[in-house]
C-alpha positions in Angstrom: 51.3 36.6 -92.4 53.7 33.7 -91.8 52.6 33.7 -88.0 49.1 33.1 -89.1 50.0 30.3 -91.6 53.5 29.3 -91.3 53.2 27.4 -94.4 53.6 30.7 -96.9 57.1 31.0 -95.8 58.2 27.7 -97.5 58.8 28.9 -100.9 61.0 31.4 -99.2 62.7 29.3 -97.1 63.5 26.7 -99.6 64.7 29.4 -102.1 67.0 31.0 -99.3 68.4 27.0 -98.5 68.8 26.4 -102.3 70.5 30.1 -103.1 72.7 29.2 -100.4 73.6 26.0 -99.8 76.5 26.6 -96.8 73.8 28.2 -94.3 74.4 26.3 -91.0 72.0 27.8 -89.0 68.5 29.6 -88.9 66.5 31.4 -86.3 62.8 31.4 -86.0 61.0 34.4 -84.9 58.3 32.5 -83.4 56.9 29.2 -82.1 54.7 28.9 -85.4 57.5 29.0 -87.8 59.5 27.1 -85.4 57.3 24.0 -85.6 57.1 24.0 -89.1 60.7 23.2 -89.6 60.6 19.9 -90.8 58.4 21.1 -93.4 60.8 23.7 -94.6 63.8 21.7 -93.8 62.0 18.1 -96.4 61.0 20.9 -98.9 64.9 22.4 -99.4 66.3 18.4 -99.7 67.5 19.1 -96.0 68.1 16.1 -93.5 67.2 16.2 -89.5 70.4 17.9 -87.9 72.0 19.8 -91.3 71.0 23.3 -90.1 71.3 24.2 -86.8 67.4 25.2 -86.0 66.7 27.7 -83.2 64.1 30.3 -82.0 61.9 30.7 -79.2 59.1 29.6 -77.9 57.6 25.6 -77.1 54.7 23.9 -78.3 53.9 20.1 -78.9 54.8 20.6 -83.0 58.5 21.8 -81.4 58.8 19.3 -79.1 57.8 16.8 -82.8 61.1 18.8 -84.0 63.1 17.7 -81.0 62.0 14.6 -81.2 63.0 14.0 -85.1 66.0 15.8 -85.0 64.8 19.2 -86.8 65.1 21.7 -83.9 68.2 21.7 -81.8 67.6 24.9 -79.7 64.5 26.7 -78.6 63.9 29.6 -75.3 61.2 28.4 -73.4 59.7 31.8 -72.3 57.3 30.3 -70.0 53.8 32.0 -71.9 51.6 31.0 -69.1 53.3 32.9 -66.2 53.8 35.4 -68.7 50.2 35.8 -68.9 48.9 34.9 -65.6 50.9 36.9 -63.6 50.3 40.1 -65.2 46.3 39.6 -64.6 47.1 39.0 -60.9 49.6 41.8 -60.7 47.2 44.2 -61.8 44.3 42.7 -59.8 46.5 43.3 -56.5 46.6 46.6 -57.8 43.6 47.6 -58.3 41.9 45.6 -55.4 44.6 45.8 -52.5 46.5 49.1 -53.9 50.0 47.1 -54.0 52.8 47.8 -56.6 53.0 46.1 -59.7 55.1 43.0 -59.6 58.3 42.4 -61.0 58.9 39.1 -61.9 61.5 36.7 -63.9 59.3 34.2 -64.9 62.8 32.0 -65.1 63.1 31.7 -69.1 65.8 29.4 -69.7 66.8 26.7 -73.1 65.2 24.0 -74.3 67.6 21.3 -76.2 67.9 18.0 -77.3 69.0 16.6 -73.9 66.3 18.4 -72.1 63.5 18.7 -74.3 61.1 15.7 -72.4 60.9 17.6 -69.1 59.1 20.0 -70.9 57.0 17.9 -73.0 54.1 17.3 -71.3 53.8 20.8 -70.2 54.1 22.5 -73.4 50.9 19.7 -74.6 48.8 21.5 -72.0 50.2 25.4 -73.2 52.2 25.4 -69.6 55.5 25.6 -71.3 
């Protein structure tokens, strides 16, 4: 349910920071939770760069994070080629007879120092 609405998970998430107040980092399963951190981070008394906020994916609300200091680490799994190249993979199949492709789509980290190169992209769901 939190993928769908990201914003059921802050009574957890607050409960989890308050229960345990030494918690230096947290990992995000997914973009949506990932660009709700500021929420979750303003609702547990938390300031921009007290938790060390990670997960994966990018999205313009992530690249907000970066950009206020919420998010310090995310994997930018590069969505588009990961669905674009399947569709033409299989096309080749099916219409030239060629073997499925295998391809690194080149994953890598996005962080504080790098996040703006991806900015733009990840506004247009590129990146």
């Amino acid at each position: 349910e939190w993928a769908s609405d990201p914003n059921l998970a802050i009574p957890v998430i607050t409960a989890a920071l308050l229960n345990h107040p030494d918690v230096k980092a947290v990992g995000y399963p997914g973009g949506q939770m990932l660009g709700n951190v500021a929420t979750y981070m303003q609702a547990a008394g938390r300031k921009p760069g007290d938790i060390f906020n990670f997960g994966f994916d990018t999205s313009p609300q992530i690249v907000e994070g970066f950009k206020g200091g919420w998010v310090q680490l995310t994997a930018d799994q590069q969505p588009f080629l990961q669905g674009y190249l399947p569709i033409l993979s299989l096309c080749q199949q099916v219409v030239l007879g060629l073997a499925p492709m295998n391809v690194d789509t080149g994953a890598g980290f996005v962080t504080p120092q790098n996040y703006e190169i991806v900015a733009e992209l990840a506004k247009q769901a590129l990146r």
